[in-house]
C-alpha positions as CSV (number, residue, x, y, z in Angstrom):
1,X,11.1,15.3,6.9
2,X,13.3,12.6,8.1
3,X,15.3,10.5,5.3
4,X,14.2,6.4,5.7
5,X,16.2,3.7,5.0
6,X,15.0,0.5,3.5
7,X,17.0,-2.4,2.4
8,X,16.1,-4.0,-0.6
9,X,16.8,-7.2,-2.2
10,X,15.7,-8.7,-5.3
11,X,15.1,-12.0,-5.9
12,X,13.2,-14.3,-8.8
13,X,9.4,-13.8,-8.8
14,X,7.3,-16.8,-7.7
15,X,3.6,-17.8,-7.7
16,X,2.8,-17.6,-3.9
17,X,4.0,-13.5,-4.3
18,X,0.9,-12.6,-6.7
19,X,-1.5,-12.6,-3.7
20,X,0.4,-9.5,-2.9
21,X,1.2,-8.1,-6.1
22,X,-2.5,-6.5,-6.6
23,X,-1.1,-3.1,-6.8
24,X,1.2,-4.1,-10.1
25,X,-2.1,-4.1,-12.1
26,X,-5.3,-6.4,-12.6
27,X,-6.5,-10.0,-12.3
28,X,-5.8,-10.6,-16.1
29,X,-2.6,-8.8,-15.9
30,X,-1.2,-10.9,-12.9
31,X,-2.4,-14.3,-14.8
32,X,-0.3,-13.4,-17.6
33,X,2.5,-12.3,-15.1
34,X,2.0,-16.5,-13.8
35,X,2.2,-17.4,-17.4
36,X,5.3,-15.5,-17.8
37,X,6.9,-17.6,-14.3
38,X,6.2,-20.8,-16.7
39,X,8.6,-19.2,-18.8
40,X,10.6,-18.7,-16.6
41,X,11.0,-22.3,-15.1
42,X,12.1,-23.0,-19.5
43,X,14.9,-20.2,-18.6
44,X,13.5,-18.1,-21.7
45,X,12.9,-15.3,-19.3
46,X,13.7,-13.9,-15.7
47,X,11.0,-12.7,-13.4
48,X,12.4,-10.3,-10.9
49,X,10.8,-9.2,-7.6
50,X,12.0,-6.2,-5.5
51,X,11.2,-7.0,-2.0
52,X,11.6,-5.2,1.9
53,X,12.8,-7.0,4.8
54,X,9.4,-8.1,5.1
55,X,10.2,-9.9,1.7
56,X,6.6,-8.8,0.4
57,X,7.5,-7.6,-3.4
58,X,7.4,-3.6,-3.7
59,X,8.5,-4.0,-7.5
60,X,8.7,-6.5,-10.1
61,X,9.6,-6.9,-14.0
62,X,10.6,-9.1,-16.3
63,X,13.7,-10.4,-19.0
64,X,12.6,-11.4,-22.0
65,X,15.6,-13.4,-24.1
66,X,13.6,-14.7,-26.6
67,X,12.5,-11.5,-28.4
68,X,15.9,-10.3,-29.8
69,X,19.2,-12.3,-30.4
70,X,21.5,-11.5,-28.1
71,X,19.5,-8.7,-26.1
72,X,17.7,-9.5,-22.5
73,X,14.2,-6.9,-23.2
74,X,12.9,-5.2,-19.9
75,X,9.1,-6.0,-19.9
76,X,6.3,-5.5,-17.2
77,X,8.5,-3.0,-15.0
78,X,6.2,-2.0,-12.0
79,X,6.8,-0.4,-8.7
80,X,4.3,-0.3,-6.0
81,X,2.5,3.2,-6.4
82,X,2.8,4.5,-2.6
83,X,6.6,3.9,-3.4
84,X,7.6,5.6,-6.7
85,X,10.4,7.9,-7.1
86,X,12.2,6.5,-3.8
87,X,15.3,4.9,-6.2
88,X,13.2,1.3,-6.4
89,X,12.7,1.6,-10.2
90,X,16.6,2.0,-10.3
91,X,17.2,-0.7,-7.8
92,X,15.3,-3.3,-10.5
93,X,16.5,-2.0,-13.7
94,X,20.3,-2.6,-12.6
95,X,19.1,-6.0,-11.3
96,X,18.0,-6.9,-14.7
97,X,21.3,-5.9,-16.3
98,X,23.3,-8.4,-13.5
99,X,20.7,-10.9,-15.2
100,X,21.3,-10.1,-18.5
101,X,25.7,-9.7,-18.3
102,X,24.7,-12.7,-16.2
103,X,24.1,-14.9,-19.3
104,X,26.7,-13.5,-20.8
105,X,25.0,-10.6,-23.3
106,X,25.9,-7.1,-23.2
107,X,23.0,-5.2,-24.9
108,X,19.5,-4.7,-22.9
109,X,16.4,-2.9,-24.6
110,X,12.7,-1.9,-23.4
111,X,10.1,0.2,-24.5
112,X,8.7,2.6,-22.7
113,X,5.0,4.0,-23.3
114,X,5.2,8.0,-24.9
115,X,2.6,8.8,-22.0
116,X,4.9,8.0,-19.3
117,X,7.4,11.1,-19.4
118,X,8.7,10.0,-15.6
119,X,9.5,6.3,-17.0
120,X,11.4,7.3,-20.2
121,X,13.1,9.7,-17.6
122,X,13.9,7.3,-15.3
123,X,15.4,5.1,-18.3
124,X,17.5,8.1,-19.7
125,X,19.3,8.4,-16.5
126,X,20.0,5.0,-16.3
127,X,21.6,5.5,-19.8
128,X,18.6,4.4,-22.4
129,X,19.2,6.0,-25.7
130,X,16.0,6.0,-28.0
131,X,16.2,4.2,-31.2
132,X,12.7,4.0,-32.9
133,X,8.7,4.0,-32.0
134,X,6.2,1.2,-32.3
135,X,2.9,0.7,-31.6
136,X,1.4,-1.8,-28.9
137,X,-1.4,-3.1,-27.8
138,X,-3.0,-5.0,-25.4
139,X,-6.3,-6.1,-23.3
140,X,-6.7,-4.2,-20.3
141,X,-8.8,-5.2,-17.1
142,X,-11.2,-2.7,-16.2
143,X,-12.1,-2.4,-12.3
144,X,-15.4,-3.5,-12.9
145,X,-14.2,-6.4,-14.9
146,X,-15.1,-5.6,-18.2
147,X,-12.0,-6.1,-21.3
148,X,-10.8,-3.1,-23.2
149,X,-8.0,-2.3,-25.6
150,X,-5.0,-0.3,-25.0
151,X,-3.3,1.1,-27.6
152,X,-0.8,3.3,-27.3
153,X,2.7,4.2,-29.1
154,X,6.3,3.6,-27.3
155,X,9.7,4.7,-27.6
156,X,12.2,1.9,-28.4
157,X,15.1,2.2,-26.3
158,X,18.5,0.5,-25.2
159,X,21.6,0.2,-23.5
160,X,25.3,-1.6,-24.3
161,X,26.1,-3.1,-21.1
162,X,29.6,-2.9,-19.8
């Protein structure tokens, strides 16, 4: 099979772009995610979108400053599903660490579900050392509407940027 070429680009995640961010999760996940763009507008976080030359996003996430000292936390990483494992997920991790040396900090945390073995993978590569667990949870959209709660226990992890 032929290798394809795409050019990415990132760029900061806006309102008009959740029409076509569907496949990042469900309606109550994407009103949060427009909550978060709020934020955003305070400077408290960064909202990243990974876009094609169409510049339709194919992966988006988020900088949270507020949540440590001196540390920009990786939060609501997603890549479109049909485009996993293609180097995306790299693409807007090391766009969140420009962000992050960006405003001048050097350290860069997330936590990463213990169900999702390719993530923490991903992450490892990328030079995420483990540190501790905690458990989350959250309200979850069901696709017939209907709210349930996620729990589920993550791996702490994090990175001294150069």
């Amino acid at each position: 099979m032929p290798d394809v070429m795409v050019k990415l680009s990132v760029r900061d995640l806006v309102r008009a772009d959740l029409a076509s961010c569907g496949w990042a999760g469900s309606e109550r996940h994407l009103a949060n995610v427009a909550a978060q763009l709020d934020r955003a507008r305070s400077g408290e976080v960064d909202y990243l979108a990974v876009c094609a030359a169409t510049d339709i996003p194919v992966a988006k996430g988020g900088i949270d400053y507020q949540v440590k000292e001196g540390v920009g936390t990786l939060w609501q990483l997603a890549v479109h599903p049909a485009l996993q494992s293609c180097g995306i997920g790299t693409f807007l991790v090391e766009a969140a660490e420009l962000r992050i040396r960006g405003r001048g900090l050097r350290q860069a945390e997330l936590g990463v579900e213990e169900d999702n073995p390719r993530a923490r993978a991903l992450y490892e590569r990328l030079g995420y050392v483990a540190y501790d667990r905690q458990p989350d949870a959250w309200e979850e959209q069901a696709p017939d509407g209907s709210l349930r709660r996620r729990e589920t226990m993550c791996t702490l992890m994090r990175k001294e940027l150069a």
